[in-house]
C-alpha positions, 0 to 999 in steps of 0.5 A, spaced: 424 761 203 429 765 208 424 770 209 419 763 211 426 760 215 426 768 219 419 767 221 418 762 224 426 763 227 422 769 231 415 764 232 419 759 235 423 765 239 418 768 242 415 762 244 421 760 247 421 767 250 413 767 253 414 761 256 420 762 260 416 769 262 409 764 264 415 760 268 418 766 272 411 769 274 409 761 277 416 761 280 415 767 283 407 766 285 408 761 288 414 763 292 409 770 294 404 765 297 408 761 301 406 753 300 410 751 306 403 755 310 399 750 307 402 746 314 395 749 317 390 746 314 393 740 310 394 735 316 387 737 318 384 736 311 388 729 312 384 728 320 378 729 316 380 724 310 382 718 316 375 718 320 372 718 313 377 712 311 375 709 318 367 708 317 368 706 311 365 699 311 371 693 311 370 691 303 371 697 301 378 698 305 383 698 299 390 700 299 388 703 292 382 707 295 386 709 300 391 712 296 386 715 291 382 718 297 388 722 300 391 724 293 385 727 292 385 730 298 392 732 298 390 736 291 384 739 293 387 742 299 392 745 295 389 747 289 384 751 295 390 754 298 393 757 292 387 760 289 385 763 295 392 766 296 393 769 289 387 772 291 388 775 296 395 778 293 391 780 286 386 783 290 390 787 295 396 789 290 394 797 291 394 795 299 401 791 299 404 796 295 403 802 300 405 798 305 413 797 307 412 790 310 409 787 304 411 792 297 415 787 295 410 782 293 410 779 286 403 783 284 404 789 288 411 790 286 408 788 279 413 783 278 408 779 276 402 781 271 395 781 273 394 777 267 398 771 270 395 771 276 389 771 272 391 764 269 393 762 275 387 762 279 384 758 272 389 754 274 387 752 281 379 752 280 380 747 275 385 742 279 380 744 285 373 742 282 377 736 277 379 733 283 372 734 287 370 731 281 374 724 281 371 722 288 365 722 284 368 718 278 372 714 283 368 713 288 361 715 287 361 721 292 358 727 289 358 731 294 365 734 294 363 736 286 357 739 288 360 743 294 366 745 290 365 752 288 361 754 294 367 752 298 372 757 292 368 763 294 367 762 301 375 762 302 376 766 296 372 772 300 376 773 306 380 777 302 376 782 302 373 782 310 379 786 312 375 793 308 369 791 312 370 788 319 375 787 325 371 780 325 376 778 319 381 774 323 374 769 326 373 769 317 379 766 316 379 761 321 373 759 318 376 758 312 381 752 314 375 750 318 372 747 312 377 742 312 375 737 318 368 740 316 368 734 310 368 729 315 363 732 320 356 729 317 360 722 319 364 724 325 360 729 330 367 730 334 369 732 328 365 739 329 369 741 335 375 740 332 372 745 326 371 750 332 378 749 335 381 750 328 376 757 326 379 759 333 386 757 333 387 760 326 384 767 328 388 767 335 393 766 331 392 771 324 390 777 329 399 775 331 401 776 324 396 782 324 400 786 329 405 787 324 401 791 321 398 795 326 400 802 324 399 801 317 392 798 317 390 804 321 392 809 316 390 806 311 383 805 314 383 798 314 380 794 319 383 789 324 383 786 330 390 790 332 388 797 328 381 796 333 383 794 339 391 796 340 396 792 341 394 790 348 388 789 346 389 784 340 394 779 345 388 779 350 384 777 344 388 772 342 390 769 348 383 768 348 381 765 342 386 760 344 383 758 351 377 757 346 381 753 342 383 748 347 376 748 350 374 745 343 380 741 343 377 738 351 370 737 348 372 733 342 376 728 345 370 727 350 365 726 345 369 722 339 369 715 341 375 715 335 381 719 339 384 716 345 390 716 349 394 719 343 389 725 341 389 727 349 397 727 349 397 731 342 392 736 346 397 736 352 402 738 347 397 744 344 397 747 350 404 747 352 406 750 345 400 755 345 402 757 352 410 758 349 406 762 344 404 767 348 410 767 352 415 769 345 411 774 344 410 777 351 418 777 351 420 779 343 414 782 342 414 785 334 420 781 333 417 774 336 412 774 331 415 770 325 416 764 330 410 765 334 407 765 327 409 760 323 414 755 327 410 755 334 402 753 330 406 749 324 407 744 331 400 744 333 397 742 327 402 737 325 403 734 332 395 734 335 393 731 327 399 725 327 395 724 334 389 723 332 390 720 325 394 715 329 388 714 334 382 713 329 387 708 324 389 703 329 
């Protein structure tokens, strides 16, 4: 009898053990992959969502739809960028490991199993391609289901571009552009907003890339700063950004849906990614976490807060 009470004392102990370690490692991957940048992509997820939500025909209109249709879209959204950016940390530990910046990240640092970041990435397919399912089950939409593992492996394969090609930052823009895309068949000013996102991601990545730029060229990696310098990489992004903007211009011309309120959010664009440029001129190295990350979390959120509420109203 006591030697069945110690067994299942240690049953339960190492219970109680593994499950506090699978809670530290999904503490830590989610802190390595920094939710707060899914700030890029959400809000033109949600764009997307408010231009289908706005052809839908009036008997369709629910309030109950709406909150099922924006949840799904809320979770297909994450569930994306979490299986992408475990990824790209499962996939680049040996790099990240080598490299000062970055040697602390959770897999390279080894804080946390490959193991774990196996079941992670099970985890967040399963709520991704779940969640695509449920607009077919809901609200009879199959696409999103049968588009589901197309779109897991086209975000998913950025994580290797940098070993092939300087074109890498244009492949990430091309990732997050996937999320107005969803509502492009219905909405064709929706294309140009796809445009400015793909080229206002990589105006944006090849910035955070020049952190990198020394190491990346040692370690023969390919980018736009380890192939251009960093004279060249600012040229290049300043550049993107025009094009951007362009789209932006392009868009509201030929979507009946924005108004008065997209054409003052693209204003606003313009004059953050001006102010963008000038903090790294200025700062340079030390001007990218904002340029980065502060500036760009206002463009998306500033320009798709406009757009929603023009196609909304």
């Amino acid at each position: 009898m006591a030697d069945c009470r110690a067994t299942h004392h240690r049953y339960a102990e190492g219970r109680t053990v593994n499950a506090a370690s699978w809670t530290r490692s999904a503490a830590l991957i989610t802190r390595d992959i920094k939710l707060a940048h899914t700030v890029f992509a959400m809000p033109f997820a949600l764009l997307g969502a408010a231009i289908g939500w706005s052809l839908t025909p009036d008997a369709l209109r629910t309030p109950a739809r709406a909150a099922g249709q924006f949840t799904l879209v809320v979770a297909c959204t994450v569930a994306a960028r979490t299986w992408a950016m475990v990824v790209n940390r499962m996939a680049d530990r040996t790099i990240d490991a080598a490299n000062p910046r970055t040697r602390k990240r959770a897999f390279a640092s080894g804080d946390v199993a490959t193991r774990s970041g196996l079941v992670a990435l099970a985890v967040s397919a399963a709520v991704f391609m779940v969640s695509c399912a449920m607009f077919g089950v809901l609200f009879g939409n199959w696409w999103p289901a049968a588009l589901g593992a197309p779109v897991l492996g086209w975000v998913g394969l950025y994580s290797f571009t940098k070993r092939w090609t300087w074109l890498c930052h244009m492949y990430l823009g091309s990732a997050l552009a996937v999320s107005p895309l969803a509502a492009a068949l219905a909405a064709p000013g929706l294309w140009w907003i796809a445009a400015m996102v793909l080229c206002w991601v990589a105006g944006f990545d090849v910035i955070y890339s020049l952190q990198d730029l020394d190491f990346d060229r040692g370690a023969g990696l390919r980018s736009v700063p380890a192939r251009f310098g960093w004279r060249g990489a600012v040229a290049l992004s300043r550049g993107l950004h025009l094009l951007s903007l362009a789209a932006l211009v392009v868009a509201l011309v030929m979507e009946p849906l924005f108004g008065v309120l997209t054409a003052a959010g693209v204003v606003v664009v313009a004059v953050v990614l001006v102010a963008e440029h000038l903090v790294l001129a200025r700062r340079g190295k030390e001007g990218i976490p904002m340029a980065f990350f502060t500036l760009n979390g206002v463009v998306s959120l500033v320009l798709c807060t406009a757009c929603a509420i023009d196609v909304l109203t």
